[in-house]
N, C-alpha and C positions, 0 to 999 in steps of 0.2 A: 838762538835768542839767549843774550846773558840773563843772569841769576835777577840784576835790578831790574830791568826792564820788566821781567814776571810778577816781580814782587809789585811794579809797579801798578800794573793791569790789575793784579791779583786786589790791591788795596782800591782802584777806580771801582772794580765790581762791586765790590762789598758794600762802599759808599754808597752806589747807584742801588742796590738793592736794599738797603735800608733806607736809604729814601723812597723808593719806590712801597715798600711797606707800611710805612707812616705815612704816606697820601693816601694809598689804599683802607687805611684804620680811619684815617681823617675826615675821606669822601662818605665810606659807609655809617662813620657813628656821627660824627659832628658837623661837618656841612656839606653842601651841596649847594652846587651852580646848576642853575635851572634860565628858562626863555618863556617870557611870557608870551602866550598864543590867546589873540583876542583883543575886544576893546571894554571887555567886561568891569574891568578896574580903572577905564579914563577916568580924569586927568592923571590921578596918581601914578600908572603904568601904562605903557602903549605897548600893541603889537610887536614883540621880539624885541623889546627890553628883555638883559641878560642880568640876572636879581644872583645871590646870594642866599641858601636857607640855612637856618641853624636847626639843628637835629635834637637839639638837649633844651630850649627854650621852655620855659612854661607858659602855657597860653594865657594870655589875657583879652578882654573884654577890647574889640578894636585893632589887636594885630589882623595883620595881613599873612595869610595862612596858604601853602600848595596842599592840598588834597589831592586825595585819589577817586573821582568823583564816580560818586554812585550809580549812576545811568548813563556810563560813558566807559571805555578804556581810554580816559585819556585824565591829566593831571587838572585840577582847576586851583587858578589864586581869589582867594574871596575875602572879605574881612570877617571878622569874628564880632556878631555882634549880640549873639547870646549865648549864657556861661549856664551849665547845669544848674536848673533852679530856678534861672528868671524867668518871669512872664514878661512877653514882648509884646507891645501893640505899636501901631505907626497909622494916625492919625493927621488928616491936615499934612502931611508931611515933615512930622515932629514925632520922632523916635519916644518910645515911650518905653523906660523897661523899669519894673515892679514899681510900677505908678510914676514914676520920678520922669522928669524930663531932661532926656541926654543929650548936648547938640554932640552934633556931627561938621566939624568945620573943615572937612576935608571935602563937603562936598558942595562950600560955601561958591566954587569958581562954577563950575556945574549948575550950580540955581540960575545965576545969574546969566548964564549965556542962554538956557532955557527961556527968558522971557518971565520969570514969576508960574510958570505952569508945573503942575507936581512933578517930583521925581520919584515917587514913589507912591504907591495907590497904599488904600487902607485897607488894614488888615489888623488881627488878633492871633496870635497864636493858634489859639483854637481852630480858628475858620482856615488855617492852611494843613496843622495836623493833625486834628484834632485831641492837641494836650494843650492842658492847662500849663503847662512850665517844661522847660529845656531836659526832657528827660538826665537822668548820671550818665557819666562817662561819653556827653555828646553837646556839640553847639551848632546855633543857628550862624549860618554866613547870607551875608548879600554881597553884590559887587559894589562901587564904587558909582560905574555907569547904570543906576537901577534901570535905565528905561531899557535896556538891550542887558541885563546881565540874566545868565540862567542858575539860580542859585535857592536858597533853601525854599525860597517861596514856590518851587515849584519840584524840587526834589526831595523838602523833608531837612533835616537833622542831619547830621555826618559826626560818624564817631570816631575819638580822638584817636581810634589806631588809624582811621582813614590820613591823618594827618602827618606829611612825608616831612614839614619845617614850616617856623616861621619866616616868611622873609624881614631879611635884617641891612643887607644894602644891593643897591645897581648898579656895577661895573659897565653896564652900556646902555645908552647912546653916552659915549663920553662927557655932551656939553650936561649930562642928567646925572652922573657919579654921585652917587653921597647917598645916605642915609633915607629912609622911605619915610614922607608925614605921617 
């Protein structure tokens, strides 16, 4: 083998392995490709849609969050729909957080295929944890789909180390690409 030819390989390696380094830094600290498993989060996401997480996001009141769920080895996507501090109640099926009335219009398509019949039973903070407000360093999630979702109302709180990203977009089903409401 002549001298270029090695040099050649030599420089393809190097490349490859510095790319391969920087996906490696990329996957573990900044995002993650993840598969939705479930119908927890309908319409928003379905069954093995392939999402996008970001790893460095600050959470907000309303993202769409992968956990690492608490009474499972398995990942859940849920929304985030209370922030350390708030009191939550859901009344009438009108989200109530520290007295104020927050809609929810992501789950405007969902009502309506429902017929007018609740999507969400009533409740208070209190009566699922018993706390008055969103202990520190932890939020409340529900899914999307409440009638079928398995989520804080029934496992409590989840804290923010449980929290693997927020999802930020879906690469599949192709015709569904773009950005999450």
């Amino acid at each position: 083998m002549n001298e270029k030819v090695k040099k050649e390989i030599i420089s393809w390696g190097k490349s490859i392995m510095i790319a391969a380094f920087v996906a490696i830094i990329c996957r573990t600290f900044l995002f993650s490709p993840t598969t939705v498993h479930g119908e927890s989060m309908s319409p928003t996401f379905h069954d093995m849609d392939k999402i996008l997480l970001s790893k460095v996001s600050g959470i907000q009141r309303f993202d769409m969050v992968v956990f690492q769920a608490p009474d499972a080895k398995e990942q859940y996507i849920k929304r985030v729909i209370g922030l350390p501090g708030d009191k939550i109640e859901m009344k009438d099926d009108v989200l109530y957080i520290n007295g104020e009335v927050l809609t929810e219009p992501y789950l405007d398509n969902l009502k309506e295929r429902n017929g007018g019949h609740k999507l969400t039973g009533d409740f208070t903070l209190r009566e699922l944890t018993g706390e008055e407000v969103v202990p520190t360093n932890h939020v409340f999630v529900l899914g999307d789909n409440r009638l079928v979702s398995h989520d804080s109302r029934y496992f409590g709180f989840i804290t923010m180390d449980s929290i693997i990203g927020e999802v930020k977009f879906r690469f599949y089903p192709l015709q569904h690409v773009g950005l999450p409401e």
